[in-house]
DOTORGU-682106 format. One record per atom (N, C-alpha, C): residue number from 1; residue in one letter; atom name; z, y, x. Coordinates in steps of 0.05 Angstrom, whole numbers, plus 32768, in hexadecimal, padded with zeros to 4 digits. Layout:
<sites>
site pos:NUM code:A site:CA up:Z north:Y east:X $
...
</sites>
This chain:
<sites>
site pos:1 code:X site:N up:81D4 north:83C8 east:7D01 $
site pos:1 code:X site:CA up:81BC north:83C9 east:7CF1 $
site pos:1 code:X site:C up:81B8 north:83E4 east:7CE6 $
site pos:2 code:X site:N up:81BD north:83F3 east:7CF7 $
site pos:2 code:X site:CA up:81B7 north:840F east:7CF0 $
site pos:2 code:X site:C up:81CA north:841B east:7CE0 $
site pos:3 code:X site:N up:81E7 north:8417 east:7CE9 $
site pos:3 code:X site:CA up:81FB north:8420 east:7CD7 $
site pos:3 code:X site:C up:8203 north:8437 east:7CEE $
site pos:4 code:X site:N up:8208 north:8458 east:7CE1 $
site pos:4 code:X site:CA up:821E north:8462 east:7CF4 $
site pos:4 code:X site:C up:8238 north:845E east:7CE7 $
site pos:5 code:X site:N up:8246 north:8462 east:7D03 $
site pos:5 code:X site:CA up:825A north:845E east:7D07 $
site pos:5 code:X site:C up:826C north:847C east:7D17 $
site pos:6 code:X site:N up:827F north:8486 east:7D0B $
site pos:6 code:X site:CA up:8284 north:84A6 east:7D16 $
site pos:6 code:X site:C up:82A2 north:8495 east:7D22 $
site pos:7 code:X site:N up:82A1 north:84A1 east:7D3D $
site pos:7 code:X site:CA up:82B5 north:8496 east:7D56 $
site pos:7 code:X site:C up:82C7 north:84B6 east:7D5A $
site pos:8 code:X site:N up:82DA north:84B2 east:7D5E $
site pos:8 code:X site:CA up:82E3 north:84C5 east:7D72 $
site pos:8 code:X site:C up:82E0 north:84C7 east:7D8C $
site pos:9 code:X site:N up:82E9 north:84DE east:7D9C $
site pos:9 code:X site:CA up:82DA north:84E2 east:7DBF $
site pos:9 code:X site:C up:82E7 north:84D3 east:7DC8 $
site pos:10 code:X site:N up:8304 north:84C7 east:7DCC $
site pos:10 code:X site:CA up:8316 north:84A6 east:7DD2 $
site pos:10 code:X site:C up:8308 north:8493 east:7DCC $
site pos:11 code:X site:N up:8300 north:8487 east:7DBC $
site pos:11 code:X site:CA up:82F4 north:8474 east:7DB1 $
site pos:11 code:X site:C up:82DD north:8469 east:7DB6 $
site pos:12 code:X site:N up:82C3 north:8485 east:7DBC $
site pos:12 code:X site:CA up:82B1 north:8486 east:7DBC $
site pos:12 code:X site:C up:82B0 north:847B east:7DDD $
site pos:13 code:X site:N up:82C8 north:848B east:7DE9 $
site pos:13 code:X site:CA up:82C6 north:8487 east:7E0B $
site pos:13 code:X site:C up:82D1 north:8466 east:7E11 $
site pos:14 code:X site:N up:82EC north:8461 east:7E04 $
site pos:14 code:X site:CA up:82E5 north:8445 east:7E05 $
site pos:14 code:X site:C up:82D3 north:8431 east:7DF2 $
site pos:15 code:X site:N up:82C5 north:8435 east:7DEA $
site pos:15 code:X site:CA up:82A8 north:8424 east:7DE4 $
site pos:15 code:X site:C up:8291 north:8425 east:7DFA $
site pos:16 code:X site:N up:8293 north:843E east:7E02 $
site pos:16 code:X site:CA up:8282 north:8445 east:7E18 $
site pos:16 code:X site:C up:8288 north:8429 east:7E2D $
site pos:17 code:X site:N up:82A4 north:8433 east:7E36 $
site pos:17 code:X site:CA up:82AA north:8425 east:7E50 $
site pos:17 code:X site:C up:82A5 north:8403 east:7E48 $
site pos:18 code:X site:N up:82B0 north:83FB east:7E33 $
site pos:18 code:X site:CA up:82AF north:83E2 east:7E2D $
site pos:18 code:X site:C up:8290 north:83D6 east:7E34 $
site pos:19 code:X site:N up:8280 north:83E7 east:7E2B $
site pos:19 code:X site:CA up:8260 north:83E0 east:7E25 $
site pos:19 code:X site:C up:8254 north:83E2 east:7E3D $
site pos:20 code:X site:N up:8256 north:83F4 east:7E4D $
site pos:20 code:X site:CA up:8253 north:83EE east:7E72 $
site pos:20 code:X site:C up:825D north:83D8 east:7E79 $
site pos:21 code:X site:N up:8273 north:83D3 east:7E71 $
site pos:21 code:X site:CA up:8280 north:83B8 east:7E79 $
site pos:21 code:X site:C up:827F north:839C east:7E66 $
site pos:22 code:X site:N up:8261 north:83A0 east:7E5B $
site pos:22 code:X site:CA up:8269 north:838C east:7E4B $
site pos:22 code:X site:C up:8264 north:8367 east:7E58 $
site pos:23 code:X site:N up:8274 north:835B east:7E4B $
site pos:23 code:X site:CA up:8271 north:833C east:7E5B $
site pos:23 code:X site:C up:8289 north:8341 east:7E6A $
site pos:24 code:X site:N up:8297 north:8348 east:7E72 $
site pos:24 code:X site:CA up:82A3 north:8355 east:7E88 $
site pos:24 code:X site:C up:82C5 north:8358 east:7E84 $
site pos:25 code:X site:N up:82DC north:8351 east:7E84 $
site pos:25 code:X site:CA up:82F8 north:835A east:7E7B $
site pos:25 code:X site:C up:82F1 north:8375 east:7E84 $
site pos:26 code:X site:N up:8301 north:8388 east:7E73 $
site pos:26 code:X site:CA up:830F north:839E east:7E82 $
site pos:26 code:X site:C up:8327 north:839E east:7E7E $
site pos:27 code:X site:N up:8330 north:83A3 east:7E99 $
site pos:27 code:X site:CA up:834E north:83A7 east:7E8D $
site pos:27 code:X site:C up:835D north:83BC east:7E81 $
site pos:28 code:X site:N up:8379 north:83BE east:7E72 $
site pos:28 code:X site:CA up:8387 north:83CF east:7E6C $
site pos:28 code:X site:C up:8380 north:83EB east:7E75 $
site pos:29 code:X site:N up:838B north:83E9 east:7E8D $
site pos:29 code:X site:CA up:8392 north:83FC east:7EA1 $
site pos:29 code:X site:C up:8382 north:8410 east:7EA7 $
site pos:30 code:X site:N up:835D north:83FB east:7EAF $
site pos:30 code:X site:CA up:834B north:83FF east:7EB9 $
site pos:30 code:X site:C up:8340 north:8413 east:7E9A $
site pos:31 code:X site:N up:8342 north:8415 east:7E88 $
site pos:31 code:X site:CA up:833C north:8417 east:7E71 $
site pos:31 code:X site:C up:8348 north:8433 east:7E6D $
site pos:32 code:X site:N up:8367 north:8435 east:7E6C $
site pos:32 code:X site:CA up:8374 north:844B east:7E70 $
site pos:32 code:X site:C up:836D north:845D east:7E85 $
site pos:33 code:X site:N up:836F north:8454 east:7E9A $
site pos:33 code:X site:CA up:8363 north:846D east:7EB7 $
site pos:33 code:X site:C up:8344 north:8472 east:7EAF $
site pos:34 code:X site:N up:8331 north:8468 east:7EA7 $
site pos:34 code:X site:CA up:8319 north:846C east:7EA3 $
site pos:34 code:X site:C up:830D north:8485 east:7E88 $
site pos:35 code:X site:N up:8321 north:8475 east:7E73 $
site pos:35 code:X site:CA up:831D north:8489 east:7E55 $
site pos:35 code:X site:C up:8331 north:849C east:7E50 $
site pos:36 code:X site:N up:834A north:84A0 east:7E59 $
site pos:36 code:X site:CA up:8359 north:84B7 east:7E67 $
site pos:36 code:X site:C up:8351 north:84C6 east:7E7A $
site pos:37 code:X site:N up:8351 north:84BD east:7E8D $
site pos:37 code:X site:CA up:834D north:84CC east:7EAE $
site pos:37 code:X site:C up:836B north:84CD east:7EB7 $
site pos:38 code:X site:N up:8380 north:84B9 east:7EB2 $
site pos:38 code:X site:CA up:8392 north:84B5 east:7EBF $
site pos:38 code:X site:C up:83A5 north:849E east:7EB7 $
site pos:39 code:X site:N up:83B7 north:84A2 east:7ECD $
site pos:39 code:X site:CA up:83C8 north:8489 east:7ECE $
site pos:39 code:X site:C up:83DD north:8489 east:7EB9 $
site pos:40 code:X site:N up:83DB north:8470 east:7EAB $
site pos:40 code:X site:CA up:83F8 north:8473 east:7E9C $
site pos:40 code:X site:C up:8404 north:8456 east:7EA5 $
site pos:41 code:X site:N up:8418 north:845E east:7E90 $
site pos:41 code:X site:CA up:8434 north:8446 east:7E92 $
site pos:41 code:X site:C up:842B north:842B east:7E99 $
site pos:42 code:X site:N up:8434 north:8413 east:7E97 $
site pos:42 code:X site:CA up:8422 north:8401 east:7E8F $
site pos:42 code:X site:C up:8430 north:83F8 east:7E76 $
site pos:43 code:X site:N up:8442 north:83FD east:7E62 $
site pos:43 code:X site:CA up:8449 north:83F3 east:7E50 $
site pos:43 code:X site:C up:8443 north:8409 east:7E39 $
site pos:44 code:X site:N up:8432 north:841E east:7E42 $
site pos:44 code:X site:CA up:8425 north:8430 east:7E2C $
site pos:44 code:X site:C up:8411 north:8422 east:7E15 $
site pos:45 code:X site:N up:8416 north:842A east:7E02 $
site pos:45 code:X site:CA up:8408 north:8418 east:7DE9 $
site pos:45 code:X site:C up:83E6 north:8430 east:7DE0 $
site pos:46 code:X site:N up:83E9 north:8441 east:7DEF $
site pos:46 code:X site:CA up:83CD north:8453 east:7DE8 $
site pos:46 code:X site:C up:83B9 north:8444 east:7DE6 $
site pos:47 code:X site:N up:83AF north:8432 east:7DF7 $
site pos:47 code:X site:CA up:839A north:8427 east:7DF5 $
site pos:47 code:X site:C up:8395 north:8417 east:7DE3 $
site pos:48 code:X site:N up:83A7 north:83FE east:7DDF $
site pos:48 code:X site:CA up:83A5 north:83F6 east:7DCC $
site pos:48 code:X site:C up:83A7 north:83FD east:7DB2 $
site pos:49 code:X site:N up:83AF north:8415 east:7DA6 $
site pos:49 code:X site:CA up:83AC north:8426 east:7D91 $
site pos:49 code:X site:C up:8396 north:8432 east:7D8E $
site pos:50 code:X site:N up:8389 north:843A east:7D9F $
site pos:50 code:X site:CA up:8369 north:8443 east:7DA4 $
site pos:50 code:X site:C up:835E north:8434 east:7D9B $
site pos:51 code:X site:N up:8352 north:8413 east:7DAA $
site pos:51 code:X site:CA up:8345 north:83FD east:7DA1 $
site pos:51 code:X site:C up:8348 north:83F1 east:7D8F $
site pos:52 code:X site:N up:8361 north:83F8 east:7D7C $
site pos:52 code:X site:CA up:8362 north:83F1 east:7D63 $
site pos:52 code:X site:C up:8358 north:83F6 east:7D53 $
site pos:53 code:X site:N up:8358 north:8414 east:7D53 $
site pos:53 code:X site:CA up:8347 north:842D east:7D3A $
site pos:53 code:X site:C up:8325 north:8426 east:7D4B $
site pos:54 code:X site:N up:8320 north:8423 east:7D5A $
site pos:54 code:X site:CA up:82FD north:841A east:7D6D $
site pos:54 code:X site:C up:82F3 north:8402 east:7D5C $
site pos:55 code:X site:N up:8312 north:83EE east:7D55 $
site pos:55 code:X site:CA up:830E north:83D4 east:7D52 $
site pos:55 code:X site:C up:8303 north:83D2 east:7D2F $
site pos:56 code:X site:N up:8316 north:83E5 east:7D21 $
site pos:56 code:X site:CA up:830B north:83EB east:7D0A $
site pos:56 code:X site:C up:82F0 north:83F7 east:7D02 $
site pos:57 code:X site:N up:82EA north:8402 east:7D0E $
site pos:57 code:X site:CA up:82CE north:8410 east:7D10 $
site pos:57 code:X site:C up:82C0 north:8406 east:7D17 $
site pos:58 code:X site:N up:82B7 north:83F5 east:7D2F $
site pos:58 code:X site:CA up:82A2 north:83DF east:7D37 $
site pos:58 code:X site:C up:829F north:83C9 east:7D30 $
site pos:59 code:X site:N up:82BD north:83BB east:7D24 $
site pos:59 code:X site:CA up:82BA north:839B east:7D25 $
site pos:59 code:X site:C up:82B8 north:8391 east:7D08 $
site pos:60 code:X site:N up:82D1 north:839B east:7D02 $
site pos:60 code:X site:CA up:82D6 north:839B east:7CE3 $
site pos:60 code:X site:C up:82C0 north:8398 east:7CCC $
site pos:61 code:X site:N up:82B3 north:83AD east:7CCE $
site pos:61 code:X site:CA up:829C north:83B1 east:7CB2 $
site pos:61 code:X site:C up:828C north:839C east:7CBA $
site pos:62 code:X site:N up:8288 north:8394 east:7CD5 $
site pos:62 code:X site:CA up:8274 north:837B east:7CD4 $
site pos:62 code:X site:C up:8279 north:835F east:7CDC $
site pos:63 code:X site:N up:8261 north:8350 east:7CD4 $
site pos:63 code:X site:CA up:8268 north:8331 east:7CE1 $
site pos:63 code:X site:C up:8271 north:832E east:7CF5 $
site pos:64 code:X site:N up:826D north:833C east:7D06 $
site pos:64 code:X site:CA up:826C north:8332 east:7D28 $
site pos:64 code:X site:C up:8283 north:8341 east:7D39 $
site pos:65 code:X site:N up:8291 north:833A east:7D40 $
site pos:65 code:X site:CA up:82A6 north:8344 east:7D55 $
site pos:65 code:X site:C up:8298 north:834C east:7D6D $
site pos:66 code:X site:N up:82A0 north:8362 east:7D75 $
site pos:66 code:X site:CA up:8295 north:8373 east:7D8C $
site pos:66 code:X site:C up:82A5 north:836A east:7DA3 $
site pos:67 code:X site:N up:82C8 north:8378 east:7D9E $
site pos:67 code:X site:CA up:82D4 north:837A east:7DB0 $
site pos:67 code:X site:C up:82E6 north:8361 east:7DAE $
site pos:68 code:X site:N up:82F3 north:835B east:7DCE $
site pos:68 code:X site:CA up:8300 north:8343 east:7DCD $
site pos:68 code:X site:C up:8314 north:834F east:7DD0 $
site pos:69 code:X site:N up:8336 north:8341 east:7DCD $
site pos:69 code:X site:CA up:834E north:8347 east:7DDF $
site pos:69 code:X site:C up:834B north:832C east:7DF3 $
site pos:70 code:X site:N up:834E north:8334 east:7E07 $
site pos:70 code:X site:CA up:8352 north:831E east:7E23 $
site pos:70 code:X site:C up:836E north:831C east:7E25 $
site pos:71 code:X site:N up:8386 north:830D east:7E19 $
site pos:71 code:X site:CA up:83A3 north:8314 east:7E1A $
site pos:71 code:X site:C up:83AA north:8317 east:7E39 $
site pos:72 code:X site:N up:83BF north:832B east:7E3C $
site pos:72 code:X site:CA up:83CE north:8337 east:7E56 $
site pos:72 code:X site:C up:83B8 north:833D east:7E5F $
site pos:73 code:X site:N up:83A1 north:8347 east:7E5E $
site pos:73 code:X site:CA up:8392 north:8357 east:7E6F $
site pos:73 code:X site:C up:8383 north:8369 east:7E66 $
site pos:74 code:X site:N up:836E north:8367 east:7E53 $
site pos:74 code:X site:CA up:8364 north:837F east:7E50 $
site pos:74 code:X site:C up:8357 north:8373 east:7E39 $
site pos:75 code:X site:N up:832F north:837A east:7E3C $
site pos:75 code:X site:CA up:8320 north:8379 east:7E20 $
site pos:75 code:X site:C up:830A north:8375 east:7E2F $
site pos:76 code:X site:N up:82F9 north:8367 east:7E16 $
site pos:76 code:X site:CA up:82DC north:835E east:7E2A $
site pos:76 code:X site:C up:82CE north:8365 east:7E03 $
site pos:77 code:X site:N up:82B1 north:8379 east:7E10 $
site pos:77 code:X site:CA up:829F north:837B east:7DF5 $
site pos:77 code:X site:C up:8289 north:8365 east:7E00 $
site pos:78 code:X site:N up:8281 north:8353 east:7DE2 $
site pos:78 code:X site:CA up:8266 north:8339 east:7DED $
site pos:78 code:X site:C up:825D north:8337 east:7DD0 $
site pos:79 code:X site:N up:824A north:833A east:7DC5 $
site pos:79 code:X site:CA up:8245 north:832D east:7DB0 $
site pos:79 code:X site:C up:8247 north:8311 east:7DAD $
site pos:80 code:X site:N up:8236 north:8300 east:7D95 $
site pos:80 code:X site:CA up:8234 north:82E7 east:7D95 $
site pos:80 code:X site:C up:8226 north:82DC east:7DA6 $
site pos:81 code:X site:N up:8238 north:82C2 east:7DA5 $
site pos:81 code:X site:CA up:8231 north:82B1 east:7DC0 $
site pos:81 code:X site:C up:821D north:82A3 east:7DAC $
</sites>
């Protein structure tokens, strides 16, 4: 509702990706190679440390949950159904 919201260039890039993909899982991985530009571990916690501080900033202050966790796979952004 016309709130800004100040992202970092991580954050900002996965919101990005999420919102191209929204409706959509993304996964982990797909998420990391995309808003990095490379491959990591698969038991690296970056990402989910990213989407946490994203998660605080988009979801939090308001009613509506943006982002999902999809457990063992990734994240899906949908507003209300």
């Amino acid at each position: 509702q016309g709130s800004v919201i100040e992202l970092h260039n991580k954050e900002f890039s996965i919101l990005e990706i999420l919102m191209r993909n929204s409706g959509r899982v993304v996964t982990r991985t797909l998420l990391l190679e995309r808003g990095w530009n490379f491959n990591f571990e698969p038991n690296t916690t970056v990402g989910e440390t990213h989407v946490s501080r994203l998660r605080t900033k988009v979801d939090k202050p308001f009613d509506t949950r943006l982002i999902h966790t999809i457990r063992n796979t990734g994240y899906c952004m949908h507003g209300p159904r």
